[in-house]
C-alpha positions in Angstrom: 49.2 1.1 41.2 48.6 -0.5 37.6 45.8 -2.6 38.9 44.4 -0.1 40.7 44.5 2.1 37.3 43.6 -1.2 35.5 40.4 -1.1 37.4 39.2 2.0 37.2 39.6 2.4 33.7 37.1 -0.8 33.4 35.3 1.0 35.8 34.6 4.1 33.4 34.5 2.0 30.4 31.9 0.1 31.9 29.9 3.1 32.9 30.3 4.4 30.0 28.8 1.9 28.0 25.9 1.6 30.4 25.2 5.6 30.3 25.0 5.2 26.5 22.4 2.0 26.7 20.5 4.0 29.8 20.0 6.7 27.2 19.2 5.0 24.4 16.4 2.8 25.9 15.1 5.9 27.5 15.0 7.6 24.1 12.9 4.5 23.0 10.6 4.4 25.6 9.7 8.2 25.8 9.0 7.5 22.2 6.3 5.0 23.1 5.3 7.1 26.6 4.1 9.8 24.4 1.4 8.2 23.3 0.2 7.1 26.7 0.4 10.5 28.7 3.3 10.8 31.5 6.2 9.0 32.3 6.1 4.8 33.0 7.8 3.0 35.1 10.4 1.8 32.3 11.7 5.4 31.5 12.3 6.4 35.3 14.1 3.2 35.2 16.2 4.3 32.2 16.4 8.2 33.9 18.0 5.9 37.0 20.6 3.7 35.4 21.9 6.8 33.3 22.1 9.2 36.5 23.8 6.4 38.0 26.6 5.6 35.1 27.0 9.1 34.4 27.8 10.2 37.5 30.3 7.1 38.1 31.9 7.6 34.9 32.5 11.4 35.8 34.2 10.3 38.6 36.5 7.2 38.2 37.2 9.5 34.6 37.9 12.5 36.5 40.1 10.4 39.1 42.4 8.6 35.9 42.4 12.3 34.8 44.9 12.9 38.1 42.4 14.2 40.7 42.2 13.7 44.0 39.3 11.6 45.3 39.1 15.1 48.0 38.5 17.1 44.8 35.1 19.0 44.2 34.5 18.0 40.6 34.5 14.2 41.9 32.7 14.8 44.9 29.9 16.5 43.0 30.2 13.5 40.0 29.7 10.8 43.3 26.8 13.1 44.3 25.8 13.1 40.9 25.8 9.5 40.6 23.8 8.7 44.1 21.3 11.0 43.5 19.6 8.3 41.4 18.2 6.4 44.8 16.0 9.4 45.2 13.7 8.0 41.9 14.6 4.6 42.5 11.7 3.8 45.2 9.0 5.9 42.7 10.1 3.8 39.5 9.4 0.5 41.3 6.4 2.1 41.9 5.3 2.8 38.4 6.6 -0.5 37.5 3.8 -2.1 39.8 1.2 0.2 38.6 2.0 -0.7 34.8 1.7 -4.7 35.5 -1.4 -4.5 37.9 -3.2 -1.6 36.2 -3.3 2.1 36.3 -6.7 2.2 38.3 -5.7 -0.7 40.7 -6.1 0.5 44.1 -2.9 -1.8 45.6 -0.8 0.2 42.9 -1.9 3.6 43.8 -1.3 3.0 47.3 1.7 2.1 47.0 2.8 4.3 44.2 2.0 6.7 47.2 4.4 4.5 49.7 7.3 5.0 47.1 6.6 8.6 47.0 6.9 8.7 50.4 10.1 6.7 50.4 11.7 8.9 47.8 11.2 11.3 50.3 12.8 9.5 53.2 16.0 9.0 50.7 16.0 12.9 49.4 16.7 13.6 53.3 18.6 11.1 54.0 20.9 11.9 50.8 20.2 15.8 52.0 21.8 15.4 55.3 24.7 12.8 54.7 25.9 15.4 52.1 25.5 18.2 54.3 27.6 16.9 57.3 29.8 14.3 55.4 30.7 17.1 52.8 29.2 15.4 49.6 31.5 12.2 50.3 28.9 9.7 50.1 30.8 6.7 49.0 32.7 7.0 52.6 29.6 7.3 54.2 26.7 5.3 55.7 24.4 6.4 53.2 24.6 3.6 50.3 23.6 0.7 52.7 20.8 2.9 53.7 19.8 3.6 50.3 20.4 -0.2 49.7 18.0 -1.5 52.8 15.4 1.2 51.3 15.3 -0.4 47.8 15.4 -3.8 49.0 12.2 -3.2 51.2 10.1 -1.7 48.9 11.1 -4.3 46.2 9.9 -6.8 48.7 6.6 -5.0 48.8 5.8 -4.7 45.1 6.6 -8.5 44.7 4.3 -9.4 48.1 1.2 -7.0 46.6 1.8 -8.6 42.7 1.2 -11.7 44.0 -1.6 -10.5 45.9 -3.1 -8.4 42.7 -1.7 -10.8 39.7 -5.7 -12.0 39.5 -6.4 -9.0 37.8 -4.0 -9.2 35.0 -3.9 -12.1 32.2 -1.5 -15.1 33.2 2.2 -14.5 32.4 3.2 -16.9 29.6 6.8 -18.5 28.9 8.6 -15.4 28.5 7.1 -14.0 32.1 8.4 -17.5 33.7 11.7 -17.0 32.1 12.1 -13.5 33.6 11.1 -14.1 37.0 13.7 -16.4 37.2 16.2 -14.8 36.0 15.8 -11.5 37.7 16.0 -13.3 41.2 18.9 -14.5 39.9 20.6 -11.6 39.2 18.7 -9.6 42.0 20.6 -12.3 44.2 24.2 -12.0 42.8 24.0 -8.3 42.8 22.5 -7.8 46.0 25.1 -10.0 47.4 28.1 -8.3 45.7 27.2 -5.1 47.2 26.2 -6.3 50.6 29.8 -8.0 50.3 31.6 -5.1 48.9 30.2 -2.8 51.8 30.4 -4.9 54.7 33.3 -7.1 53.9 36.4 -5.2 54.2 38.2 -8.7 54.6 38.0 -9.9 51.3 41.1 -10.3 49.5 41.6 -7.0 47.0 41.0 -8.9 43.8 37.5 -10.1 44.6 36.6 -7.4 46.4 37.5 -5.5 43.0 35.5 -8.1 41.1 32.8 -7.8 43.5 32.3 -4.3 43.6 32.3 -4.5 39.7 29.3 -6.7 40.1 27.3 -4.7 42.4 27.8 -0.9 40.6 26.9 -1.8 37.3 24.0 -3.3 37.6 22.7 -1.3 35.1 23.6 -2.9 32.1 22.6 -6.8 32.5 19.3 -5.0 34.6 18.7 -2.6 31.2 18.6 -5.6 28.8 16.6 -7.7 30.7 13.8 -5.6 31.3 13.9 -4.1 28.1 13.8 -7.6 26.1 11.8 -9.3 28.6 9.0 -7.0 30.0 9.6 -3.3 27.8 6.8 -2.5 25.5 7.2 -5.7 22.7 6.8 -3.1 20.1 10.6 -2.2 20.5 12.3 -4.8 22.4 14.2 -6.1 18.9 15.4 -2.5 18.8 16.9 -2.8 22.2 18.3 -6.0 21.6 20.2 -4.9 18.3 21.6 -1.9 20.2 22.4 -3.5 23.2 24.6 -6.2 21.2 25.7 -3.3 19.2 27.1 -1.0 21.8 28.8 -4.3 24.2 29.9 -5.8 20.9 31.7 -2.3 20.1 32.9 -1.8 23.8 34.3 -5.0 24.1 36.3 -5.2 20.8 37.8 -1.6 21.3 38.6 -2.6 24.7 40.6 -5.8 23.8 42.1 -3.7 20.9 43.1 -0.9 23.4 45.1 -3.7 25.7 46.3 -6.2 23.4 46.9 -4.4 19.9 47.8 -0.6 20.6 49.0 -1.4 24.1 48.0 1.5 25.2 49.1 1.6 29.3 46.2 1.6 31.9 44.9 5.1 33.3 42.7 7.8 31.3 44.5 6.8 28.2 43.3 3.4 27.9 39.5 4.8 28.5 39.9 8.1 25.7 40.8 5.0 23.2 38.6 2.5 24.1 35.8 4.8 24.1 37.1 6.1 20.5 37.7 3.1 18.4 34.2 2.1 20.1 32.4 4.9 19.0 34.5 4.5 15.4 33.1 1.1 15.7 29.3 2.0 16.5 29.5 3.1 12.7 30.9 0.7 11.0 28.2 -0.8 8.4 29.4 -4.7 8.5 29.0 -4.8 12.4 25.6 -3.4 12.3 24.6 -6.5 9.4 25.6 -8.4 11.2 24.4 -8.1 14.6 20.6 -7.3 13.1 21.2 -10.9 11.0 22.0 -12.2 14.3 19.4 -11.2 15.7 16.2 -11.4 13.0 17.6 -14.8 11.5 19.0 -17.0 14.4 17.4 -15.5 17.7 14.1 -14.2 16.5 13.6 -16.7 13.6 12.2 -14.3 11.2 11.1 -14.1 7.5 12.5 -11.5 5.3 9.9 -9.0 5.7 10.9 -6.7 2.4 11.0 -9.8 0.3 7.4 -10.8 1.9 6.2 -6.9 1.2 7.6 -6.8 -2.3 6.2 -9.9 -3.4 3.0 -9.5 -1.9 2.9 -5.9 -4.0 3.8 -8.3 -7.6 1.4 -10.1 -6.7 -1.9 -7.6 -6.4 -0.3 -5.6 -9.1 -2.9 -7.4 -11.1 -5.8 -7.6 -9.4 -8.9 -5.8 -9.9 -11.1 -6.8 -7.8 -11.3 -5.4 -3.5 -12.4 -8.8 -2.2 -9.6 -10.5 -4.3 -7.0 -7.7 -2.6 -8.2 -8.1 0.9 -7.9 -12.0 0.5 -4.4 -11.6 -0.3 -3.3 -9.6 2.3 -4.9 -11.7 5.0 -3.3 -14.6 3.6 0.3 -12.3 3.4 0.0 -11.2 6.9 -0.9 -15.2 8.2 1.7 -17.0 6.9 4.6 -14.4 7.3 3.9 -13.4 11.1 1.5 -16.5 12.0 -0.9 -14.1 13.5 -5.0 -14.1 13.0 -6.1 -11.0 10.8 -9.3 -9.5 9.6 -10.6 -6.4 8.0 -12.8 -4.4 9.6 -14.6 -1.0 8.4 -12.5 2.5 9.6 -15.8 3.3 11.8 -16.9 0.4 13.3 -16.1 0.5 16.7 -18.2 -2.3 18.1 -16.5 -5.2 15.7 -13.1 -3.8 17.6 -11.5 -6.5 19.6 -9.9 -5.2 22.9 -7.0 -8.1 22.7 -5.6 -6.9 19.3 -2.0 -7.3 19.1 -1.5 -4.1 16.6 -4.5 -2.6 14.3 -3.4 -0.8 11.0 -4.9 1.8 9.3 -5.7 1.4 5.2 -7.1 5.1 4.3 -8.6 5.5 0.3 -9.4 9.0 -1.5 -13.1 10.0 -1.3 -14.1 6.3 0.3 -14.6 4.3 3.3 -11.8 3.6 5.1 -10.3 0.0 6.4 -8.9 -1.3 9.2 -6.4 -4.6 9.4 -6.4 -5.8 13.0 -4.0 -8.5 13.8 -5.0 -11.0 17.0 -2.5 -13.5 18.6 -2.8 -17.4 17.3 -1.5 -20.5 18.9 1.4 -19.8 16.3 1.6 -15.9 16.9 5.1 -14.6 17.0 5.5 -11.0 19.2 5.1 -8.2 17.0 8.3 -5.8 17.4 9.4 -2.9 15.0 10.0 -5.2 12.5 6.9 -6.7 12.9 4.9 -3.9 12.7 7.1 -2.3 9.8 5.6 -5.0 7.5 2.2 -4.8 8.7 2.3 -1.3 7.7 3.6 -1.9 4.5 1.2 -4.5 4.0 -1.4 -1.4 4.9 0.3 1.3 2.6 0.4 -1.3 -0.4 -3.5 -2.2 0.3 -4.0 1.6 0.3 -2.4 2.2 -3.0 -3.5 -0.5 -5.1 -7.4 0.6 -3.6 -7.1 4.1 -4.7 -5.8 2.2 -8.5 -8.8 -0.2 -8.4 -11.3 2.6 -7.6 -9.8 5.1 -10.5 -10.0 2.0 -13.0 -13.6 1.4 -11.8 -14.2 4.8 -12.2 -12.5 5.2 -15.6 -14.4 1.4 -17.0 -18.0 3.3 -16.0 -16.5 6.3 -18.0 -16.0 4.2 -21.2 -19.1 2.6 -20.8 -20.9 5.8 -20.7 -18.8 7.1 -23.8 -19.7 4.1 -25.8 -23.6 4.5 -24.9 -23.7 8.2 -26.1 -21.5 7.7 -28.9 -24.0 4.6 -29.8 -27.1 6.9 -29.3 -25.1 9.8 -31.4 -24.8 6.7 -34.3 -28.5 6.1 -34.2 -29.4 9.6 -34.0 -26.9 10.0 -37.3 -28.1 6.9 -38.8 -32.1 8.5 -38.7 -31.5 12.2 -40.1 -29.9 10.1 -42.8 -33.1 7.7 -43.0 -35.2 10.7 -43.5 -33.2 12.3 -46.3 -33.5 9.1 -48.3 -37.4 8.2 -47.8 -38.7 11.5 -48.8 -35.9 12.0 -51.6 -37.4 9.1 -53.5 -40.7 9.7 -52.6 -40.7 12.8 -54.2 -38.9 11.8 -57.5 -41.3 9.0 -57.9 -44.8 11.8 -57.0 -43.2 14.2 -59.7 -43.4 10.8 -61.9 -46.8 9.8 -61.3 -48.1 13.6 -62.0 -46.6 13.3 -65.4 -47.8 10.1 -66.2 -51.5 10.5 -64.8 -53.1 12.7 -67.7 -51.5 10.9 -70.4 -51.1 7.3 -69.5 -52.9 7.0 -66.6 -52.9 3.2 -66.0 -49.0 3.0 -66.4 -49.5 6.1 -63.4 -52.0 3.3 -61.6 -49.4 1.0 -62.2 -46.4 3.1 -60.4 -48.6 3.6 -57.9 -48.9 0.1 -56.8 -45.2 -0.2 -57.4 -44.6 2.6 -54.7 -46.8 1.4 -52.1 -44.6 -1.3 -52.4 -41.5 -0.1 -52.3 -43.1 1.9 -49.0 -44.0 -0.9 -47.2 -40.5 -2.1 -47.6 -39.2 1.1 -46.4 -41.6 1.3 -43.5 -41.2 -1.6 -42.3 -36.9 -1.3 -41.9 -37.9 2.1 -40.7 -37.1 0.8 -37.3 -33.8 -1.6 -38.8 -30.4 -0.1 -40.2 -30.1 -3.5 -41.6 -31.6 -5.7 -44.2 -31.4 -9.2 -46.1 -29.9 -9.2 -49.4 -32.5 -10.7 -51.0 -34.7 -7.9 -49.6 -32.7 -5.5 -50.7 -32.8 -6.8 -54.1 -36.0 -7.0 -54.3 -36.4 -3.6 -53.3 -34.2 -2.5 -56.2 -36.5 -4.3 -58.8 -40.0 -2.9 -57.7 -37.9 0.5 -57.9 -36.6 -0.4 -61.3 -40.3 -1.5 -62.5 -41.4 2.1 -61.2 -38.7 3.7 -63.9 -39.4 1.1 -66.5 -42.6 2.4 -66.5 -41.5 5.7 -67.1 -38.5 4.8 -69.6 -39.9 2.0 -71.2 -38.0 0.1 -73.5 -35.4 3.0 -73.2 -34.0 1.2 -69.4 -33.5 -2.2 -69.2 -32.7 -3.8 -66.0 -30.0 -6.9 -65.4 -30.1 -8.3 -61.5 -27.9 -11.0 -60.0 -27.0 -12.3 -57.0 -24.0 -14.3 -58.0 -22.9 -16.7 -55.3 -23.5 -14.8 -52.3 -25.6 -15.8 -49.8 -29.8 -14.0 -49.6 -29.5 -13.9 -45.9 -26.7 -11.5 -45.4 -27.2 -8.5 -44.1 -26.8 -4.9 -45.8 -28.1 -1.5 -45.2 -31.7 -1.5 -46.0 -32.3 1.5 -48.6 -28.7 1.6 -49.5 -29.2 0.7 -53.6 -31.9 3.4 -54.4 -29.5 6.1 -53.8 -27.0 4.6 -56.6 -30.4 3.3 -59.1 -31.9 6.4 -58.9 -28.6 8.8 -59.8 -27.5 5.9 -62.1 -30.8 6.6 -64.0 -31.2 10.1 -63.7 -27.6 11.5 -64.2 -26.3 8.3 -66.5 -29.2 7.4 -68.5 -31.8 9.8 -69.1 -29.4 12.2 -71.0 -29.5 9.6 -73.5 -31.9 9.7 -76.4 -31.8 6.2 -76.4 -31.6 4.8 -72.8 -29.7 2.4 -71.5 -28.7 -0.7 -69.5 -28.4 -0.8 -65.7 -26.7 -4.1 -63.9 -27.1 -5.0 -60.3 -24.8 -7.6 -59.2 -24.1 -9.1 -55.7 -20.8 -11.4 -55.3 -18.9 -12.8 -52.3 -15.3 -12.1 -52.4 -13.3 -13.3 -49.3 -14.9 -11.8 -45.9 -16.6 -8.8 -47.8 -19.8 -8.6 -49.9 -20.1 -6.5 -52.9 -22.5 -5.3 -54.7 -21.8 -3.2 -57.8 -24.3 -1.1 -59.7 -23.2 -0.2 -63.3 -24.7 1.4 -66.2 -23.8 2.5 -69.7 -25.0 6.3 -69.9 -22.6 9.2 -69.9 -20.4 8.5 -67.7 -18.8 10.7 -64.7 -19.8 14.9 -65.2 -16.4 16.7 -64.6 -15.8 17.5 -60.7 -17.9 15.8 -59.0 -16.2 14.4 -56.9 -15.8 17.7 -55.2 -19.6 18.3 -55.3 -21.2 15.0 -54.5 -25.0 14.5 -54.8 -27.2 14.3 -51.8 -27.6 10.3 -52.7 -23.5 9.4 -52.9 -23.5 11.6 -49.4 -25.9 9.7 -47.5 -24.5 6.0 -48.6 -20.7 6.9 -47.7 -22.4 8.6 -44.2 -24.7 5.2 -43.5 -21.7 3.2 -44.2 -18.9 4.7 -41.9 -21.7 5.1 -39.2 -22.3 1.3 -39.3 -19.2 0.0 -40.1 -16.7 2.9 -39.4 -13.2 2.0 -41.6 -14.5 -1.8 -42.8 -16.6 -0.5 -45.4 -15.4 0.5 -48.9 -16.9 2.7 -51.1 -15.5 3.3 -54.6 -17.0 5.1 -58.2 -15.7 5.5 -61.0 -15.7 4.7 -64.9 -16.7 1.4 -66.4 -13.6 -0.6 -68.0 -15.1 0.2 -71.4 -14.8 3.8 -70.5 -18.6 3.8 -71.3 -20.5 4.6 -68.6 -20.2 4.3 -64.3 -19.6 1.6 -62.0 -20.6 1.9 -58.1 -19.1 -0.6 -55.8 -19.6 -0.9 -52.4 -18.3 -3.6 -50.5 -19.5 -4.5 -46.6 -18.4 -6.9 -44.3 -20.1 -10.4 -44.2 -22.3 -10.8 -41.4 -20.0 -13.5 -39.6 -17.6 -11.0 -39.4 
């Protein structure tokens, strides 16, 4: 009686565990089927193993529960459970069709044949129920069901072989299934043909026998899913499937060997809790995925890759330079071939792309990163994919960052053109308040001088066509030499000598600086002529004016002082035209590296004017 309870609770432990894979896998793979349109092959598969271990787990449960096996609710779970064989025939069906082609005409014709077998088992299954009173597992109906399977199994495999032409040649991993799904095909075919014809066999191996042949769902689930499911989520189902046996197994040892729990429904209600506690237990699942990604799978750290790919374009400013990078990333990490290829063009696509990601950009072009297989190519899973896409959304991001500091670059250079256009626009208006400023002082001049000393008036003439030329020909220049400058400032000086007379005299030196360095052209009349006209002409007696010009580190400065009467009161707070126009010329052209200063004269005599400009080299 204990082994007989012994055994069923492995029984619904067992089926358990395979209803929960069953449901998980089919989760998965109506994930991927939505994309495609209508069920595959694979998720009828999964629909079958979980009708099947659901409905035996309802029963052997049900049965450790204390029902009898004549009881309704366990009739109805065994119905339950052989109800599967009525999809079985159409999902080997869909298999075929998915490895040959949807448009083959071998797999539509026999997806029609397994349609029509289906049918065969629904009334077979229909009518044992009927007169057997729902006891199949008594009845002649599983061998039938069995021979059914078996047959059309034998006609998918004849028609592959006959259609495989169509389809590109299976590579290592095909090989490796074949084999070992005869293999198992074999043990399990023979375990149940054993089980149901063999009612010699001595109890214990008939037990271990007919363990073999019902769950058949499990080691049938993970090969398949690994082996043939879409690649795209097979490293999913491997970490699950480890995950949920690993949990079973350790919470059934637990159950026998630490709690001691006796055998019967109690040993399944804690097996199948301290599993479940165990399903979310954080170290297990670390582990099992490091199994998996670093000793089965051989793979890189994908987040270290991602992260250090995004250090490394966090710099970069250029799309060619980005693009590079993440070809070279995606290469050596997965050992796949990659290229870029615009959003649009379809005719560049390639047909045998392993996985194609999209890299979309505000207001531009998009990209595309299509990864092909490579003599090195590993299969490209969830993880796989997970990195390419955030390779992609990295791409994306720094994109959208080069294209606003393009954007903001064109910006500045269009502020610095107008502001430089504003500056010569400035620096003109204040061109033309100069030129015509002097030319009138000097005109008033020349009309007082013409009736009374008329050559002295010939003579000022000459000295302002002069000065003209000069001003002419820097109309066009905001700069000048030195020695240009000064001897600007002593053709203007010889003008107002000839007015003055002995009254003005004139001192001009340029000191140790060099004649070539450059200074505003224009930039001394200002200061001679209100030197002159507010220093020295109030005096009855004249007076001296100095120009000096002197190098003193990496500035130049020129000082223009004179010996009159010295600063009026206040103005400083009404400046002159003249004093306006050289501190406006001077922060135009040189913004804060010019200095301007007036004041009094040491003596306390008189003004002094320095204005000091950076040297040309700097």
């Amino acid at each position: 009686m204990e082994n007989e309870l012994t055994y069923s609770a492995l029984q619904a432990i067992g089926m358990a565990t395979g209803a929960a894979l069953c449901a998980s896998l089919g989760l998965m793979q109506f994930r991927v089927d939505r994309a495609t349109g209508g069920p595959s092959g694979y998720q009828l598969l999964w629909v079958v193993g979980f009708i099947w271990t659901l409905g035996r787990f309802l029963r052997y449960t049900l049965q450790l529960a204390g029902l009898d096996e004549e009881a309704s609710s366990v009739r109805l779970a065994e119905t339950l459970a052989w109800s599967c064989t009525i999809l079985g025939p159409i999902a080997i069906g869909r298999l075929l069709q998915a490895r040959l082609g949807m448009t083959s005409r071998l797999a539509r014709a026999f997806l029609g044949f397994t349609g029509v077998a289906s049918i065969l088992n629904l009334s077979l299954f229909a009518w044992v129920g009927a007169t057997q009173a729902l006891e199949l597992d008594a009845s002649w109906y599983p061998e039938a069901s069995l021979y059914v399977a078996l047959i059309v199994t034998a006609i998918a495999l004849m028609l592959y072989r006959v259609g495989r032409h169509e389809i590109a040649p299976a590579g290592s991993t095909s090989r490796w299934f074949g084999r070992g799904a005869f293999l198992l095909a074999v043990l399990q075919v023979g375990a149940a043909l054993l089980t149901l014809r063999s009612s010699w066999l001595p109890t214990g191996l008939h037990a271990a026998l007919s363990l073999i042949g019902e769950h058949w769902a499990i080691p049938w689930s993970i090969l398949i899913a690994v082996s043939l499911a879409q690649t795209h989520y097979a490293d999913v189902v491997l970490k699950r499937s480890l995950w949920l046996l690993t949990s079973v197994s350790i919470a059934t040892l637990a159950s026998a060997f630490v709690f001691n729990v006796p055998p019967g429904f109690a040993v399944v209600v804690t097996t199948l809790g301290c599993a479940a506690f165990m399903l979310s237990a954080p170290f297990l699942i670390r582990a099992l995925n490091f199994l998996v990604d670093r000793v089965y799978l051989n793979r890189a750290d994908y987040l270290a890759a991602a992260n250090l790919f995004e250090e490394s374009v966090r710099r970069v400013y250029d799309q060619e330079q980005l693009f590079d990078a993440a070809l070279l990333a995606v290469r050596s990490t997965l050992r796949v071939g990659a290229r870029w290829i615009p959003a649009g063009d379809v005719a560049t696509t390639s047909t045998t792309a392993l996985a194609s990601i999209s890299v979309e950009t505000d207001n531009r072009p998009g990209y595309r990163l299509e990864v092909s297989a490579s003599h090195q190519a590993r299969t490209l899973m969830a993880e796989e994919l997970g990195f390419l896409n955030a390779i992609g959304a990295h791409v994306s991001r720094r994109l959208d960052a080069i294209y606003f500091e393009q954007e903001q670059r064109a910006l500045h250079v269009r502020e610095e053109r107008l502001k430089r256009l504003l500056t010569e626009a400035e620096l003109k208006a204040l061109r033309t308040q100069v030129d015509p400023h002097f030319l009138f002082n000097t005109l008033n001049t020349i009309a007082d001088l013409i009736g009374s000393r008329p050559q002295q008036a010939e003579r000022m003439t000459e000295r302002l066509a002069e000065c003209f030329r000069y001003a002419l020909s820097r109309h066009a220049r905001e700069l000048s030499t030195l020695d240009d400058e000064l001897e600007f400032a002593r053709h203007y000086l010889d003008i107002e000598q000839e007015r003055f007379g002995d009254r003005l005299r004139v001192q001009l030196s340029r000191g140790d600086a060099c004649g070539n360095e450059s200074v505003p052209s224009l930039l001394l009349q200002p200061l001679l002529e209100n030197a002159i006209r507010h220093g020295l002409a109030p005096l009855r007696e004249g007076g001296c004016i100095s120009v000096a010009a002197k190098r003193e580190g990496d500035y130049l400065r020129l000082q223009v002082d004179d010996d009159g009467v010295g600063l009026r009161p206040g103005f400083q707070d009404k400046p002159g035209v003249g004093l306006r126009n050289v501190t406006e010329r001077l922060h135009a052209l040189y913004a804060q590296a010019a200095r301007f200063a007036i004041g009094s004269r040491p003596d306390g005599r008189g003004t002094s004017v320095t204005v000091l400009v950076p040297l040309h080299g700097n």
